[in-house]
C-alpha positions in Angstrom: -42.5 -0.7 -3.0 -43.8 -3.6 -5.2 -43.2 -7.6 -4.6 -40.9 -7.3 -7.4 -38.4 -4.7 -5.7 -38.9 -6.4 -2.1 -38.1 -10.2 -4.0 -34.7 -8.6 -5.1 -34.1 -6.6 -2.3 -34.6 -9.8 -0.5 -32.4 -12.2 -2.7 -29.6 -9.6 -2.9 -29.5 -9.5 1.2 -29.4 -13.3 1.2 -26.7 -13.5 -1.4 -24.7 -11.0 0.7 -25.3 -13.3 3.4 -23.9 -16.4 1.7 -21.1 -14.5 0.7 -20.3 -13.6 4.7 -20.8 -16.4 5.7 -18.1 -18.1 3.0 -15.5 -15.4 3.9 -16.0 -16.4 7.4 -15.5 -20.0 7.1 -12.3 -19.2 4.8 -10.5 -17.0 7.1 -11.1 -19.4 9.9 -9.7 -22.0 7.7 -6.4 -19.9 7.1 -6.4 -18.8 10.8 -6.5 -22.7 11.6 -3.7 -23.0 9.4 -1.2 -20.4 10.8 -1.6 -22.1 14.5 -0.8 -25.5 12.9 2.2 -23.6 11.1 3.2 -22.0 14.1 3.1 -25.3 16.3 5.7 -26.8 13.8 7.6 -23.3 14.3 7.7 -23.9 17.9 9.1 -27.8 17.5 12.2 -26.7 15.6 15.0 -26.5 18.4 17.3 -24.1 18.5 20.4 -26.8 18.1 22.9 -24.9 16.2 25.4 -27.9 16.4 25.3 -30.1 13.5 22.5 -27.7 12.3 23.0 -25.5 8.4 21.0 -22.9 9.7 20.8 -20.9 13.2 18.0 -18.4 14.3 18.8 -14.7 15.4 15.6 -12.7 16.7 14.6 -10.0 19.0 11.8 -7.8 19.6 10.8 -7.4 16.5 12.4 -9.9 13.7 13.1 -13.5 13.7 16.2 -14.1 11.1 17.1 -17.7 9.9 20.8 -17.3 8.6 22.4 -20.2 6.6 25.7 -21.2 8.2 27.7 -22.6 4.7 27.8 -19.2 3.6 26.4 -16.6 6.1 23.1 -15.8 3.6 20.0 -14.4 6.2 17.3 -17.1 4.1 14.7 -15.9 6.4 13.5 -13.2 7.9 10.2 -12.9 9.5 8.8 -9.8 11.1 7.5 -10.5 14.7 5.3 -7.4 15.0 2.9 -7.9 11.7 1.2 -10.9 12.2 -0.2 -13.0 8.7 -3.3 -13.2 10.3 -5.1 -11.7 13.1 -5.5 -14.7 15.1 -3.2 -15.6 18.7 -0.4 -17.9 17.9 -0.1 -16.2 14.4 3.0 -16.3 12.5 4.5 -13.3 11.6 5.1 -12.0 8.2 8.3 -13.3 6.2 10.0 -10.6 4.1 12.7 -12.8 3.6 12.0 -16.5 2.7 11.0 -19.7 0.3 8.3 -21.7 -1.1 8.7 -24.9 -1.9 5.8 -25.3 -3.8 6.4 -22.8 -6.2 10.3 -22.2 -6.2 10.0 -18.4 -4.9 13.0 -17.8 -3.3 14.5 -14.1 -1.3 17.5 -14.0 0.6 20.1 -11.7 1.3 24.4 -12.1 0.7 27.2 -10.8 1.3 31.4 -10.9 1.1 34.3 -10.1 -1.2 33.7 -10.7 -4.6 36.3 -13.4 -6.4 36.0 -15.8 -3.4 33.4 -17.4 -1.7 34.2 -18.9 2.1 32.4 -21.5 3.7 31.5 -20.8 7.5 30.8 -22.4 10.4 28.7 -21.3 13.0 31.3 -19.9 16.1 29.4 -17.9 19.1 26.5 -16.4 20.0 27.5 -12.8 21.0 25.7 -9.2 22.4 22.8 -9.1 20.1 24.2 -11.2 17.6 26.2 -14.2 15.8 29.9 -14.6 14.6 30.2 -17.2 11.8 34.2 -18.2 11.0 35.5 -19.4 7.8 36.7 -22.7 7.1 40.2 -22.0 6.9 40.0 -19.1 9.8 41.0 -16.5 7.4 37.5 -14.8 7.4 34.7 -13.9 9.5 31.2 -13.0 9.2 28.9 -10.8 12.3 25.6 -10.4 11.6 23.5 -8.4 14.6 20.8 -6.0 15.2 21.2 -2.6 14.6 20.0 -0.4 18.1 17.4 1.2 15.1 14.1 -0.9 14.8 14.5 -3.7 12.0 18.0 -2.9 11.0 20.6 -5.7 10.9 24.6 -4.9 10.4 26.9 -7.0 8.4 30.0 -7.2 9.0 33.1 -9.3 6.7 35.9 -9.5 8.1 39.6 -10.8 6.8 42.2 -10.0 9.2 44.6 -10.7 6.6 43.4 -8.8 4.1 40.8 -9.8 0.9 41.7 -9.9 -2.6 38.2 -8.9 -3.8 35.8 -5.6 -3.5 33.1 -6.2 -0.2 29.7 -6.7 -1.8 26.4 -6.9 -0.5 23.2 -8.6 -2.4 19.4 -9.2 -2.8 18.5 -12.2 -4.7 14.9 -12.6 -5.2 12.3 -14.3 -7.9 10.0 -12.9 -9.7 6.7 -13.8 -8.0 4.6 -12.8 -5.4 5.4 -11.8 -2.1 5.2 -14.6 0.6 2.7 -14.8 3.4 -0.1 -12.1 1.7 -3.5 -12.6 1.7 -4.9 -12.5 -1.7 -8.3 -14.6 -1.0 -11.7 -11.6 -2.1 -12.7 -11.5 1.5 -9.2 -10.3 2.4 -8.7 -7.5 0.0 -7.1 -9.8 -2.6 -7.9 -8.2 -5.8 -6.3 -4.9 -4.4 -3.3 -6.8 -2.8 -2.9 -8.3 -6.0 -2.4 -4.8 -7.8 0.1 -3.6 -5.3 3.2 -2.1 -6.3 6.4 -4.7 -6.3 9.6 -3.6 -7.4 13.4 -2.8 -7.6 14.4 0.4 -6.0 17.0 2.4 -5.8 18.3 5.7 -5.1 21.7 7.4 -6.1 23.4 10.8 -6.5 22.3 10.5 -10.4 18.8 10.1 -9.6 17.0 10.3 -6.3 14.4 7.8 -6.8 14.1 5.1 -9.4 11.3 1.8 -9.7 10.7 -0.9 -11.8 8.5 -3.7 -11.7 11.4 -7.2 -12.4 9.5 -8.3 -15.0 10.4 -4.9 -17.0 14.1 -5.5 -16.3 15.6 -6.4 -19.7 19.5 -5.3 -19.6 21.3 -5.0 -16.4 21.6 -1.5 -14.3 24.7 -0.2 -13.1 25.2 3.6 -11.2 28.3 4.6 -9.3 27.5 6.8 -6.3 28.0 8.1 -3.2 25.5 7.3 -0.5 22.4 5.8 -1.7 20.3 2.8 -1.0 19.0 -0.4 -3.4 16.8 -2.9 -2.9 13.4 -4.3 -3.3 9.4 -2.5 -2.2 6.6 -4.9 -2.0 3.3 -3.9 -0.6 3.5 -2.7 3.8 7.1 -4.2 3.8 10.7 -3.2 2.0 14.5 -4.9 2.4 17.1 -2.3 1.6 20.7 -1.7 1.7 21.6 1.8 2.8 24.4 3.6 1.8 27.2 5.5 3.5 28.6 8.9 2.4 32.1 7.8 3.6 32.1 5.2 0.7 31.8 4.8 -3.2 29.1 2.3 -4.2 28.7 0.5 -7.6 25.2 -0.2 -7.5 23.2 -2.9 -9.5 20.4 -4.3 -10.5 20.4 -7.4 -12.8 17.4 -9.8 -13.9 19.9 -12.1 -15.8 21.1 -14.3 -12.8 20.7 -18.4 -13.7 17.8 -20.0 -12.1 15.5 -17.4 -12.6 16.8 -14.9 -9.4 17.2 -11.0 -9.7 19.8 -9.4 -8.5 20.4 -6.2 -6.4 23.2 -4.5 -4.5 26.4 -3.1 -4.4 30.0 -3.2 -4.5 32.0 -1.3 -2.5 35.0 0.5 -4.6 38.3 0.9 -3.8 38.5 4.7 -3.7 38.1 5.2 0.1 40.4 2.4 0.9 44.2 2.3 0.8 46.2 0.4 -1.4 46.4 -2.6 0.6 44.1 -5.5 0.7 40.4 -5.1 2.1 40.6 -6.1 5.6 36.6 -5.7 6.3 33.3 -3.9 5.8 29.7 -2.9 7.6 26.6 -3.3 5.4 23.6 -1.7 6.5 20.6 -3.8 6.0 17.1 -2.7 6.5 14.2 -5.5 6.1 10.7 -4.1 7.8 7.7 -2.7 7.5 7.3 0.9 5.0 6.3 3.4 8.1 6.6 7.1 6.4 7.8 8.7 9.4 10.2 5.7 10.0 11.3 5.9 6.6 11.9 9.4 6.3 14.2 9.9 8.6 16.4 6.7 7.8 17.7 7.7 4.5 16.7 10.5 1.7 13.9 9.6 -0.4 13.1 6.4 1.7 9.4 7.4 1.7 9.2 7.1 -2.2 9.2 3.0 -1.8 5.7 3.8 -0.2 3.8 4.0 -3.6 1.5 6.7 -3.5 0.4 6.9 -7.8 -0.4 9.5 -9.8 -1.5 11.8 -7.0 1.8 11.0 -4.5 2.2 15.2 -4.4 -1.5 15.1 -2.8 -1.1 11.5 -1.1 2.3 12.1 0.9 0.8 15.1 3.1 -2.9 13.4 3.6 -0.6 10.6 5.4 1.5 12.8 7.5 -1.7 14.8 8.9 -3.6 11.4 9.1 -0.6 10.0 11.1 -0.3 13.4 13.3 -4.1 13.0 13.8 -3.8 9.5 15.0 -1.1 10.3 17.5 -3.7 12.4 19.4 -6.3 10.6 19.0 -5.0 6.7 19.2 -7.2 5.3 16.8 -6.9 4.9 13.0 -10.4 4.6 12.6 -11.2 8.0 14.0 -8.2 9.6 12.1 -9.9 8.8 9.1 -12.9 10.4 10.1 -11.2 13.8 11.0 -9.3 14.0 8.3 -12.0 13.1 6.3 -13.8 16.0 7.7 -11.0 18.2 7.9 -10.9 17.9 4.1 -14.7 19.1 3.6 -14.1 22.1 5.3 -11.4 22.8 3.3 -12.8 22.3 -0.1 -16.7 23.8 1.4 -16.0 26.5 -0.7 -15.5 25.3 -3.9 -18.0 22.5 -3.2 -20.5 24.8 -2.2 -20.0 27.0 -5.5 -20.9 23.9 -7.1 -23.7 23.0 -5.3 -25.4 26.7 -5.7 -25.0 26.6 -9.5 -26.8 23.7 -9.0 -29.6 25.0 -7.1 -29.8 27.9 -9.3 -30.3 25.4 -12.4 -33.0 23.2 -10.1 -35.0 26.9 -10.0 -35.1 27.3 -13.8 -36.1 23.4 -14.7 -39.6 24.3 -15.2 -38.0 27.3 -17.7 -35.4 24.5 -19.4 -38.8 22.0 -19.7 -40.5 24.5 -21.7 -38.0 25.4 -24.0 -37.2 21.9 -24.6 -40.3 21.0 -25.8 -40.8 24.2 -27.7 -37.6 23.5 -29.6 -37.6 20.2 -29.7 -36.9 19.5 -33.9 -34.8 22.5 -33.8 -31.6 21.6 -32.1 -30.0 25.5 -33.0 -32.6 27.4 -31.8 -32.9 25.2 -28.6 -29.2 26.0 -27.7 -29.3 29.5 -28.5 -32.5 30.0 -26.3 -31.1 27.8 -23.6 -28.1 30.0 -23.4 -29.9 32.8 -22.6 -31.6 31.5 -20.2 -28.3 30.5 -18.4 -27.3 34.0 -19.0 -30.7 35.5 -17.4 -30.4 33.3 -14.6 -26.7 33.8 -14.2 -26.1 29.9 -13.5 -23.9 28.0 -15.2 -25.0 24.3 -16.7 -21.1 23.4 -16.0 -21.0 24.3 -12.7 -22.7 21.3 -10.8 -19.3 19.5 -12.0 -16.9 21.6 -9.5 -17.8 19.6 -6.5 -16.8 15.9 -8.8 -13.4 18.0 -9.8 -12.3 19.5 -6.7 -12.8 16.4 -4.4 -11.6 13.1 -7.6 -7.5 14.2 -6.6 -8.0 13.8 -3.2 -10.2 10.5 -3.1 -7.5 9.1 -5.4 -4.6 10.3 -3.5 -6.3 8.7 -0.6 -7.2 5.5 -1.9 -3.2 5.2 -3.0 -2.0 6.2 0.1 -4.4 4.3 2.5 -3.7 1.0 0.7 0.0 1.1 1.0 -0.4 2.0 4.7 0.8 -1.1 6.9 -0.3 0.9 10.3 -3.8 0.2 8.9 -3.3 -3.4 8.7 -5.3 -5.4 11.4 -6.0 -2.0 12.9 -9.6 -2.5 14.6 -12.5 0.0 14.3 -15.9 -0.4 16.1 -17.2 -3.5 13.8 -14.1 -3.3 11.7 -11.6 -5.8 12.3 -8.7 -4.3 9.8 -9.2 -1.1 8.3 -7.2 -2.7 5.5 -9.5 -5.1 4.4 -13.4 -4.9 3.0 -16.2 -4.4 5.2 -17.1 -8.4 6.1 -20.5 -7.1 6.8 -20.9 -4.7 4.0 -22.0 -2.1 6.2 -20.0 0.7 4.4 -21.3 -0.4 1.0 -24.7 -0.3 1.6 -24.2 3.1 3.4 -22.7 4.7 0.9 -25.3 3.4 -2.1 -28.0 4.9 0.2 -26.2 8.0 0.4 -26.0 8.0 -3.2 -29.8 7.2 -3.2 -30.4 10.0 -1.2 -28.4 12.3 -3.1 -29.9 11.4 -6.5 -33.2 11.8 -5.3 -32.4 15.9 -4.5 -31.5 16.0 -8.2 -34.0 15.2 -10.4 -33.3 13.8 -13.7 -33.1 16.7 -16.6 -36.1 16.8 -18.8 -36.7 14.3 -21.8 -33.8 12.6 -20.6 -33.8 9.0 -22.8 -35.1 6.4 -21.0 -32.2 3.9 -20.9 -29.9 6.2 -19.2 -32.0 6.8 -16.8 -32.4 3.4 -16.0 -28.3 3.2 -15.7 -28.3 6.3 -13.4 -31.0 5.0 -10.8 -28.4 1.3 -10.9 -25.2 3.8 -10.9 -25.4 3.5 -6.2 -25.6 0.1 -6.4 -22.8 -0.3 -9.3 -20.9 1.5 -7.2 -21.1 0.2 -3.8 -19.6 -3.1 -5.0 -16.6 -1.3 -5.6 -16.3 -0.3 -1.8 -17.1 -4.3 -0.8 -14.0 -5.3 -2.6 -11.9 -1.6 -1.5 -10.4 -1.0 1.8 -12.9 -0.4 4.7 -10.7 2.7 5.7 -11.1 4.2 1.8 -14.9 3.4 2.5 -15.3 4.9 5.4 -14.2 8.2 3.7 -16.2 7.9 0.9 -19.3 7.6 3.3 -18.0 10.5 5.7 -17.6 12.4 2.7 -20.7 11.7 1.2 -22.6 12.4 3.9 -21.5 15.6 4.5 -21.6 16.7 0.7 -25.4 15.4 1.0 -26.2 17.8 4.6 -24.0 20.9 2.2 -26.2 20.1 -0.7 -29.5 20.1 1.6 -28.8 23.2 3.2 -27.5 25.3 0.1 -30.5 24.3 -2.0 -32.6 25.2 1.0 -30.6 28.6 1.3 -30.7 29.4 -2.3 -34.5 28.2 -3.2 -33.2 24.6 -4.4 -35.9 23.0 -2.7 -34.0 21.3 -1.1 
């Protein structure tokens, strides 16, 4: 190694260092700021007298509902923390900003008439809100399922106008993510956020709001609506026993979406509506959670081109990691699990590239002997192919078996919330980059490593040779911006494919 390579080897380790040590500083600036957040949290009193707003919370959500008209304005999940720090806030789904106007709330009632309510009792896991004029109530309380709030509008008396139940959100990014480099940002900024809904007509529809341009109305049975953003979803599920008009419209004054339902008339009798119970789920997108909650639930999990590949990787990975207790691990199994399951086509692959290592000396020669004669040179290198019985195409097969399942994977692992903050040896959240580029450098060495077993083909031009010695380290900066659990299975992966190359070239006089 020359002073050149050790003066860049030396000022790329000291940028990386820089770099650290900026992240570092930046997350314990936001950390800082969540405990000062959460101090003013913990000032507010629960007064509800006088008060617009009252706060409803267990175990696992914190809701802020607006008395006036019985809207849930906030709602903030107590088990997913915005950052990884003790006295942490937890994550609104539901909520506002101020600053930039973003607002997400959830309503419901009778359509035609809107009550005004006044805050009434605390009851068994719950609140009762009362109109005005005592004609109407309002329950809102925790479902016994995890993150599930009922709804229920009540008017004794009967209502003139169809139940509803509603979504209102703006178009803009979802509160309380981290988008800052160190923290994953430029992959949580690519994250899938959209409308979704699922009826008897179609099992599973998306859009991103933006695309909304006329409003979308579908009359069904069952079903759910709502909106997906990345790790968390707010839905309203559906009940076989009624007819739903469901809705999505992007039209709505002061720049709000709207999505729900009303409820129609079929399943009730001909007198006025005397009540209703909407089903309200706001939490985090667990597939197992999901699946069994309502039919096609899981879908909101986006998974991407691959989702036929991606949605069984995350049921064994979850399987694996309820033996094992550990996320980090799981991805290691099921990263090897994988190997052994595509060895043999990897392994055809990597003999038809030992075979074509054996005859290089054989290609050289013919090269140069046909080197102004570019029709002769592939007729005579075909039959050496043919002699030989390798195949120049082969060496591709272990690229093409494994590019599916690394970008099943990569869709799947970055929609995972289970991943987020989830610790592994040095690994703080397998959801975020490496913070000490461990992975990255791994992985370029690996690629190093494995370049170095395949010699460059014969008069290859010099500039792309030059680009394929820099391809490791172009690619390793891909893996210091990607998710440390997607690196960790490239390097797993790697590795072994490097150890299965070794041996087969060995076995099949490779040199390896």
């Amino acid at each position: 190694m020359n002073i050149r390579q050790l003066y860049i080897g030396f000022i790329f380790v000291f940028a990386l260092a820089l770099f650290y040590q900026y992240s570092s500083e930046q997350r314990a600036v936001s950390a800082e700021r969540e405990v000062v957040l959460m101090k003013a949290e913990a000032a507010k009193q629960l007064d509800v007298s006088g008060n617009d707003f009252i706060y409803l919370e267990n175990d696992l959500l914190r809701l802020v509902i607006k008395t006036s008209d019985g809207s849930i304005v906030e709602a903030r999940s107590k088990e997913h923390l915005v950052q990884k720090v003790e006295g942490s806030l937890g994550v609104r789904i539901f909520g506002s900003d101020a600053l930039n106007g973003f607002k997400y709330y959830f309503k419901s009632g009778f359509t035609g008439s809107q009550k005004n309510y006044n805050f009434e009792k605390y009851i068994s896991n719950g609140v009762l809100l009362i109109s005005d004029d005592g004609l109407a109530t309002k329950e809102i309380v925790f479902s016994d399922l995890p993150y599930e709030v009922l709804i229920t509008d009540s008017s004794p008396e009967g209502a003139n106008g169809k139940p509803f139940a509603s979504l209102y959100r703006s178009d803009s990014r979802s509160l309380d993510m981290n988008f800052d480099f160190s923290s994953g940002g430029m992959i949580n900024r690519s994250s899938y956020e959209a409308y979704v809904i699922s009826t008897s007509q179609d099992p599973y529809e998306a859009e991103r709001l933006r695309k909304v341009e006329a409003p979308l109305s579908v009359t069904s049975s069952g079903g759910w609506v709502g909106f997906t953003q990345k790790y968390f979803l707010a839905v309203l599920l559906g009940s076989n026993d009624f007819i739903y008009n469901y809705h999505v419209d992007g039209n709505n004054k002061g720049g709000l979406y709207k999505m729900g339902y009303v409820v129609q008339p079929d399943d009730f009798s001909s007198s006025a509506v005397t009540g209703h119970t909407h089903k309200l789920f706001v939490g985090p997108k667990v597939r197992k959670d999901l699946v069994l909650r309502a039919n096609n639930l899981e879908q909101t999990i986006e998974m991407g081109w691959f989702w036929f590949i991606s949605q069984p990787m995350i049921w064994l990975l979850d399987k694996i990691h309820g033996v094992v207790g550990s996320w980090g691990w799981s991805v290691v199994i099921i990263t090897l699990m994988l190997k052994l399951v595509l060895w043999p086509v990897t392994g055809a692959g990597f003999k038809s590239m030992a075979g074509l290592r054996r005859v290089q000396p054989e290609m050289k020669e013919i090269q140069d002997r046909y080197a102004n004669d570019r029709q002769k040179l592939g007729v005579e290198m075909m039959s050496l192919y043919k002699k030989h019985g390798v195949n120049p195409m082969g060496g591709c097969l272990p690229i093409f078996a494994q590019m599916p399942f690394f970008i099943a994977f990569f869709f799947g692992l970055r929609e995972m919330v289970e991943l987020r903050h989830a610790s592994f040896f040095w690994l703080s959240d397998l959801s975020a980059p490496d913070p000490l580029f461990i992975l990255p450098v791994m992985f370029g060495l690996i690629m190093v490593f494995t370049q170095k077993l395949n010699p460059q083909p014969p008069n290859m031009d010099p500039t792309q040779a030059q680009v394929m010695k820099a391809m490791p380290v172009m690619i390793s900066i891909f893996f210091v911006i990607f998710p440390s659990s997607l690196a960790l299975y490239s390097v797993f992966n790697s590795g072994m494919s490097l150890i299965q190359q070794k041996y087969l070239y060995a076995k099949f006089g490779g040199n390896g």
